[in-house]
Backbone as CSV, one residue per row, in Angstrom:
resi,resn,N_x,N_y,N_z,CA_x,CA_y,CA_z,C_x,C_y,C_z
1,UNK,135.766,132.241,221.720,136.069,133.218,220.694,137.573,133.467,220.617
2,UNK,137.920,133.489,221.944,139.587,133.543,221.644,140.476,132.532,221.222
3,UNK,140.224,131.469,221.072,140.980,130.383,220.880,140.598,129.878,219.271
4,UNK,139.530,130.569,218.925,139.212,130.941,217.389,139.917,131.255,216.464
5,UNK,139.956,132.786,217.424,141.083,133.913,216.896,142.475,133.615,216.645
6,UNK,142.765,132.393,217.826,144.220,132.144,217.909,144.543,131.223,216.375
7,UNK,143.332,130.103,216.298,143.363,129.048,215.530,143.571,129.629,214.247
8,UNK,142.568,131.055,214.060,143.270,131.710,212.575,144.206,132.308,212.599
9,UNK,144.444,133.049,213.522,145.987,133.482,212.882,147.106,132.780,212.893
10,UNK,147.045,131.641,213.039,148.376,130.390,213.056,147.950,130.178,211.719
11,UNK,146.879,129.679,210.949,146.248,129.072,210.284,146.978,130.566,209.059
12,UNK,146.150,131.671,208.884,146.982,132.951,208.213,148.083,132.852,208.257
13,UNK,148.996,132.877,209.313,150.488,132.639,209.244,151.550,131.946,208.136
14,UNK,150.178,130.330,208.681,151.475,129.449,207.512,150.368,128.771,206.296
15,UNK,149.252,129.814,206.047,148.603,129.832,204.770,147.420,128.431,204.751
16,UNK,147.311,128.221,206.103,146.564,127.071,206.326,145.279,127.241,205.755
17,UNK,144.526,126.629,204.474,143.121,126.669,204.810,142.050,126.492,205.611
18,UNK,141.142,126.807,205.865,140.163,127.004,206.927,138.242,126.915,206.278
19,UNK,138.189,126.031,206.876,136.486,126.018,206.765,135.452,125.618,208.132
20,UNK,134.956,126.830,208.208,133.839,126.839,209.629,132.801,126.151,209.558
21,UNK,132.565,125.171,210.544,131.662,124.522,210.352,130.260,124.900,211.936
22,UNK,129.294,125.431,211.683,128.323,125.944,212.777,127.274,125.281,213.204
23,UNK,126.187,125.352,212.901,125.441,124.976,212.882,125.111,123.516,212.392
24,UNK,125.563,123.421,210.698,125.127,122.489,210.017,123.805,122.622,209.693
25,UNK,123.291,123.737,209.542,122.069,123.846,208.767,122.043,124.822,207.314
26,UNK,123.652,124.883,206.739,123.524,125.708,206.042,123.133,125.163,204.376
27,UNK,122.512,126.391,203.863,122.666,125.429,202.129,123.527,125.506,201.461
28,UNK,124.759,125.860,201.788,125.578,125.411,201.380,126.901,125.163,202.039
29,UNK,128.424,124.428,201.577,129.247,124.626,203.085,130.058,124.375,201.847
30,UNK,131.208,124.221,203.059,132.605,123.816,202.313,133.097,122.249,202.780
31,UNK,134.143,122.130,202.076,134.636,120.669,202.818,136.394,120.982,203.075
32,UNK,136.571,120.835,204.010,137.697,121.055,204.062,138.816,120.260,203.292
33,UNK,139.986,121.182,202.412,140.711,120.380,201.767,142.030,120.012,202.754
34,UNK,142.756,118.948,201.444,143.560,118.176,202.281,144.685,118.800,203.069
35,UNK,145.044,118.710,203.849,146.232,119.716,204.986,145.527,120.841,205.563
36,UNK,143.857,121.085,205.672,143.059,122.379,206.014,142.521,122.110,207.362
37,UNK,142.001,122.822,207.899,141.372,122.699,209.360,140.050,122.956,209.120
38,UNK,139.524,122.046,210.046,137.774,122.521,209.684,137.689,122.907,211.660
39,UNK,137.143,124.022,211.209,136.742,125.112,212.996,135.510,124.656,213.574
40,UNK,135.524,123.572,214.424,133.805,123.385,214.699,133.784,124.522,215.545
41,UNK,132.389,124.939,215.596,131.958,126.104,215.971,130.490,125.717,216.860
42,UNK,130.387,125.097,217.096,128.651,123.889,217.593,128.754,124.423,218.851
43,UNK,129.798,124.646,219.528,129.630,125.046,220.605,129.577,126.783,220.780
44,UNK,129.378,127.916,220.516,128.851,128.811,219.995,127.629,128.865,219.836
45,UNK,126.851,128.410,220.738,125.041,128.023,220.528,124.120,128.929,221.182
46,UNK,124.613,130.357,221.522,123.596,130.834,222.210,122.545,132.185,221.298
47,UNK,121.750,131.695,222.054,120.879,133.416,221.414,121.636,134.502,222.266
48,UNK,121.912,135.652,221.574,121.972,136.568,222.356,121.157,138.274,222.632
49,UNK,120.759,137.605,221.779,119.804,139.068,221.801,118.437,138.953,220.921
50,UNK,117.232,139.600,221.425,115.954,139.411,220.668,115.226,140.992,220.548
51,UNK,115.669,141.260,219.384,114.554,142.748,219.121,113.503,142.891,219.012
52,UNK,112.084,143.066,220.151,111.620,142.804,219.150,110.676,143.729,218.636
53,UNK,111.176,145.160,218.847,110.944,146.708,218.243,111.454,146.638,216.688
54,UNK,112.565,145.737,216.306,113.113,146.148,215.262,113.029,144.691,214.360
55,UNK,112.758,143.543,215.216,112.436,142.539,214.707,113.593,141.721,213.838
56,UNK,114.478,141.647,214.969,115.684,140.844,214.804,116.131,140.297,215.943
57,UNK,117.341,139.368,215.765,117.708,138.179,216.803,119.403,137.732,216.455
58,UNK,119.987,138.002,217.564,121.449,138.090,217.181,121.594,136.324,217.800
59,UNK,122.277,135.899,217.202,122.939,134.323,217.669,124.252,134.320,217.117
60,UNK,124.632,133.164,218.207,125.976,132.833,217.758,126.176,131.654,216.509
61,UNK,127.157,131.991,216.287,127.038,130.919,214.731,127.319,129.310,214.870
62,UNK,126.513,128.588,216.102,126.720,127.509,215.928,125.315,126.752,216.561
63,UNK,124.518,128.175,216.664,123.035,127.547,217.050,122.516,126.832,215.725
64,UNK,121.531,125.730,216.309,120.909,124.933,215.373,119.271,125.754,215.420
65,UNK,118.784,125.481,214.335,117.218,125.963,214.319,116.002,125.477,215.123
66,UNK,116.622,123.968,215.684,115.603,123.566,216.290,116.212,124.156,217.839
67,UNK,117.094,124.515,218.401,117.464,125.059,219.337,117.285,125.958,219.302
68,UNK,116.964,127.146,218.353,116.976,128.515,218.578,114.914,128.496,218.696
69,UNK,114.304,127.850,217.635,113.121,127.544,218.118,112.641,127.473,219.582
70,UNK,113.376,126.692,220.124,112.716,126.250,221.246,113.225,127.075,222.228
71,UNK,114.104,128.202,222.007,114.530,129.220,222.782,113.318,130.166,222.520
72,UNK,112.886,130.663,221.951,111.909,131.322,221.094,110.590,131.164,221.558
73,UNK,110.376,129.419,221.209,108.785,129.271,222.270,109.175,128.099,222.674
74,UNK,109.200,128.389,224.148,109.709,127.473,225.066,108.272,126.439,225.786
């Protein structure tokens, strides 16, 4: 997370574009343009929390679905 943080604000600084790439299960994404950084984020894969009074599930943004599945029912 910190080296994230660092990567955008260099990136803010000198107006760098930026596109996060997580999971790869999204419907839709970006592509990074030319002179832009694309942030893999894949490693960011954990569940971290499961409600299940309130019936929610916090993850980090680079879990895949079939990984968070099988966290789920193991």
């Amino acid at each position: 997370t910190e080296e994230v943080s660092e990567i955008v604000k260099i990136a803010n600084k000198y107006k760098i574009p930026m596109v996060p790439r997580g999971g790869g299960a999204d419907l839709v994404g970006g592509a990074a343009t030319q002179g832009g950084i694309l942030i893999d984020l894949t490693r960011m894969n954990k569940l971290l929390e499961i409600n299940t009074d309130d019936y929610y599930i916090v993850v980090e943004c680079g879990i895949t679905w079939g990984d968070l599945v099988s966290q789920l029912h193991p």
